[in-house]
C-alpha positions as CSV (number, residue, x, y, z in Angstrom):
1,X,4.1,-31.1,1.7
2,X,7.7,-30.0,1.2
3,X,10.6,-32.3,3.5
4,X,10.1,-29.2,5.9
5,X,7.1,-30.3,7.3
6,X,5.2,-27.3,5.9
7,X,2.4,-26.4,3.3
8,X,2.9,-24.4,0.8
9,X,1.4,-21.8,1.8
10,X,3.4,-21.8,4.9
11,X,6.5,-22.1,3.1
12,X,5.7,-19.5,1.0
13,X,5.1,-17.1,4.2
14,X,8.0,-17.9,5.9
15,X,10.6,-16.7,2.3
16,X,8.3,-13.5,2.2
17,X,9.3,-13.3,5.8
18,X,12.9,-14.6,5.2
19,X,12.8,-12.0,2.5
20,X,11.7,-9.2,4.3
21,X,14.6,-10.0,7.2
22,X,17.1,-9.7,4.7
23,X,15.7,-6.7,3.1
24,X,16.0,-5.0,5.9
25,X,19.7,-6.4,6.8
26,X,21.5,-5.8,3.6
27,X,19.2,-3.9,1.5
28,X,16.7,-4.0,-1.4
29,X,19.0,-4.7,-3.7
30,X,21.3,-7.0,-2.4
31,X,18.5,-9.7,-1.7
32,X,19.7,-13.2,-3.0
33,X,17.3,-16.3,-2.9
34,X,19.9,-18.6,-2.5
35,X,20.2,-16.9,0.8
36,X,16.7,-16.7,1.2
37,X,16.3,-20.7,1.0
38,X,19.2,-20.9,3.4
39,X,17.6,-18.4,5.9
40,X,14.5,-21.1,5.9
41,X,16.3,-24.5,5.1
42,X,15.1,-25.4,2.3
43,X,17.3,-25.6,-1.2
44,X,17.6,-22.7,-3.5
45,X,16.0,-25.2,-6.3
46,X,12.9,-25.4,-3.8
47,X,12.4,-22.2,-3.4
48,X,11.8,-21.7,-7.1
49,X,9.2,-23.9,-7.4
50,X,7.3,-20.8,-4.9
51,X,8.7,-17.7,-6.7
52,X,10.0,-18.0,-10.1
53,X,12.5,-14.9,-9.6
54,X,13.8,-12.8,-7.0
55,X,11.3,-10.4,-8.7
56,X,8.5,-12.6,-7.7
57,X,9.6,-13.3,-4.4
58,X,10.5,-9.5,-3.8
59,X,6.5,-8.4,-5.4
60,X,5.1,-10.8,-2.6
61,X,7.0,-9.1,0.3
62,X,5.2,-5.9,-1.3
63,X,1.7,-7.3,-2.1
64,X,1.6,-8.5,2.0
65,X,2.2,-5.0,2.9
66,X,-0.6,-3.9,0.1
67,X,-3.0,-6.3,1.7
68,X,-2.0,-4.6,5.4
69,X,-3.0,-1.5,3.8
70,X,-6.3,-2.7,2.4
71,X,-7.2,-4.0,5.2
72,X,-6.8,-0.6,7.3
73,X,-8.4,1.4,4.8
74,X,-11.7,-1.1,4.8
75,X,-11.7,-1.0,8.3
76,X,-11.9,2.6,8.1
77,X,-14.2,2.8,4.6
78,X,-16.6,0.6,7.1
79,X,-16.7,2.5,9.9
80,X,-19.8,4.1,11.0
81,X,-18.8,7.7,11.1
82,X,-20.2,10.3,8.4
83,X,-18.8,9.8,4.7
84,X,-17.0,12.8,5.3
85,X,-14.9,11.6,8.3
86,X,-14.2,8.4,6.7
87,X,-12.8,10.2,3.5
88,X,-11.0,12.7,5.6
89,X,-9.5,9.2,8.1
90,X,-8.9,6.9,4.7
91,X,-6.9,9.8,3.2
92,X,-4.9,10.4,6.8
93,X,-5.0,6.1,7.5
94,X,-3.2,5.9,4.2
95,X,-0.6,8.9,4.6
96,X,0.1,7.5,8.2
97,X,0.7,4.2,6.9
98,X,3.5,5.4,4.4
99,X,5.0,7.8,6.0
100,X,5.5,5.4,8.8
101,X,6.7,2.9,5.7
102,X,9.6,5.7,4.6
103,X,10.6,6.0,8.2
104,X,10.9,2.5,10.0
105,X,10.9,0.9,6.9
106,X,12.6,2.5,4.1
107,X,14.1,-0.5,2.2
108,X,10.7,-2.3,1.9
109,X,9.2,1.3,1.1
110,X,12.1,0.9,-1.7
111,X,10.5,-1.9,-3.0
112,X,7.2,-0.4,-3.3
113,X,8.2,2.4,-4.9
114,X,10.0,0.9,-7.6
115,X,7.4,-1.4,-8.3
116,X,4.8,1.3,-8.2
117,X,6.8,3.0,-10.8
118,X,7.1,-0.3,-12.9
119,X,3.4,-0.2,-12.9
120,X,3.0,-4.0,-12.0
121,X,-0.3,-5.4,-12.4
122,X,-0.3,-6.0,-8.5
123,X,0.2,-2.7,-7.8
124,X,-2.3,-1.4,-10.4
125,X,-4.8,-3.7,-9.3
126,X,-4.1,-2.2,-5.7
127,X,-4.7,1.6,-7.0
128,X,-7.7,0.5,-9.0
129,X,-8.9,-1.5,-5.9
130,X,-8.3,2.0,-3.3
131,X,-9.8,4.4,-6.1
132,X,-13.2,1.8,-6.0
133,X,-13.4,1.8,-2.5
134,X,-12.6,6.0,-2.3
135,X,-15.4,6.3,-5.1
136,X,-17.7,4.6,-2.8
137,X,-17.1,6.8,-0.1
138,X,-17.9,9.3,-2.5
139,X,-21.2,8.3,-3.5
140,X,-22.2,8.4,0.3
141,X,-22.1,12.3,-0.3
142,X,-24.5,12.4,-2.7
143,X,-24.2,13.9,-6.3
144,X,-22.7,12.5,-9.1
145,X,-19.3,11.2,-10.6
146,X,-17.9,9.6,-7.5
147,X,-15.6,7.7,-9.7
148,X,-14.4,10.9,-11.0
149,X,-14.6,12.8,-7.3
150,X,-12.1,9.7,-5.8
151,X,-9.6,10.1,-9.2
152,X,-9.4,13.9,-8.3
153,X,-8.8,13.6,-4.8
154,X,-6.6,11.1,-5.0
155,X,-4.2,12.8,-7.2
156,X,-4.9,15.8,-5.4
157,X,-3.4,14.2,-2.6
158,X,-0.3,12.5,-4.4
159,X,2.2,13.7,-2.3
160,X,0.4,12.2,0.6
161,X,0.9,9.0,-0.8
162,X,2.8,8.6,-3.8
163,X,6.0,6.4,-2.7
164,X,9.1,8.3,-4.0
165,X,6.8,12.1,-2.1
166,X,6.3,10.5,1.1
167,X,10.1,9.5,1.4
168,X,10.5,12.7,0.3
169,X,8.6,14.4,2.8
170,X,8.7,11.7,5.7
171,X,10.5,13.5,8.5
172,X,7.7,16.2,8.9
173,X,4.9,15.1,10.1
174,X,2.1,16.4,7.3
175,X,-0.6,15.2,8.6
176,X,-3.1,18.2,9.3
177,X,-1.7,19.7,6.3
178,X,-3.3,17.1,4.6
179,X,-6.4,17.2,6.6
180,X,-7.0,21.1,5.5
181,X,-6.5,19.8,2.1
182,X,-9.5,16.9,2.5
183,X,-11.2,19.2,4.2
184,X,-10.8,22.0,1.4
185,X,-12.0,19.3,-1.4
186,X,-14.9,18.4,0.7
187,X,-16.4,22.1,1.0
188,X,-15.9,22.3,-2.8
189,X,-18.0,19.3,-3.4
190,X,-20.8,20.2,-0.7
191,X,-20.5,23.5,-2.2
192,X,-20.9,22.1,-5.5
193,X,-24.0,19.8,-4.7
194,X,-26.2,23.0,-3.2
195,X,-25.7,25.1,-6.3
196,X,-26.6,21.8,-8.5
């Protein structure tokens, strides 16, 4: 354990929470871990032996809100309503949570973005992760290709969710918009698996 009394693990919460703090106070881009480690009391030299970078500390404030958003979208995937509510609420559960990101949140919605368009591996793994759980969803309809179903819906809905659209778009409220949309891509597929 670290002189702070702390695990790890603990630590390592507290600087993604230090982080976010001062991502929110001075901006994105203006987040130092020397001031990080002061913010928690530890030395900036200790602090490195948790996050090599300010890049690595910055990609765990964004992978804790990709968990959060997981998590949600499980709950929903789970859920005992008919596939097609729970594609039409993981599609809304996932607009809500961004949009909501942009607006109360834009500088960590900052972060995301940028490394959503740097590709990281944690963000791909996140996409790849969503698409799996929207393909299964899909399969609960029936027919076939739910991997390719989820792909197509998903970037039919892109500027429901795509980072730098949602900011975009953030102060109007989209939501049933969206909605007609799901619904829309959902009468095509029934439409689709009666003619098959």
């Amino acid at each position: 354990m670290p002189r702070t009394g702390l695990s790890a693990e603990e630590l390592r919460e507290r600087a993604i929470d230090a982080a976010l703090a001062r991502i929110r106070l001075v901006g994105f881009d203006k987040v130092r871990l020397s001031d990080v480690a002061r913010d928690i009391g530890i030395s900036h030299a200790a602090l490195y032996a948790h996050f090599v970078d300010k890049a690595a500390l910055l990609d765990a404030v964004t992978r804790r809100w990709l968990s959060a958003v997981e998590d949600a979208l499980a709950a929903v995937a789970s859920s005992a309503a008919e596939p097609e509510e729970r594609i039409t609420e993981w599609f809304v559960t996932l607009y809500r949570m961004k949009r909501s990101r942009a607006l109360e949140d834009p500088e960590p919605h900052k972060a995301f973005d940028i490394a959503a368009a740097l590709d990281k591996p944690f963000v791909v793994a996140h996409l790849e992760h969503m698409l799996g759980e929207l393909a299964a969803l899909f399969a609960a309809l029936g027919g076939g290709k739910p991997r390719r179903q989820a792909e197509l819906a998903y970037a039919a809905t892109a500027a429901f969710h795509h980072p730098t659209l949602v900011a975009q778009t953030a102060r109007h409220d989209r939501e049933q918009q969206l909605r007609d949309i799901v619904a829309l891509l959902l009468q095509g597929l029934a439409v689709g698996r009666q003619s098959a």
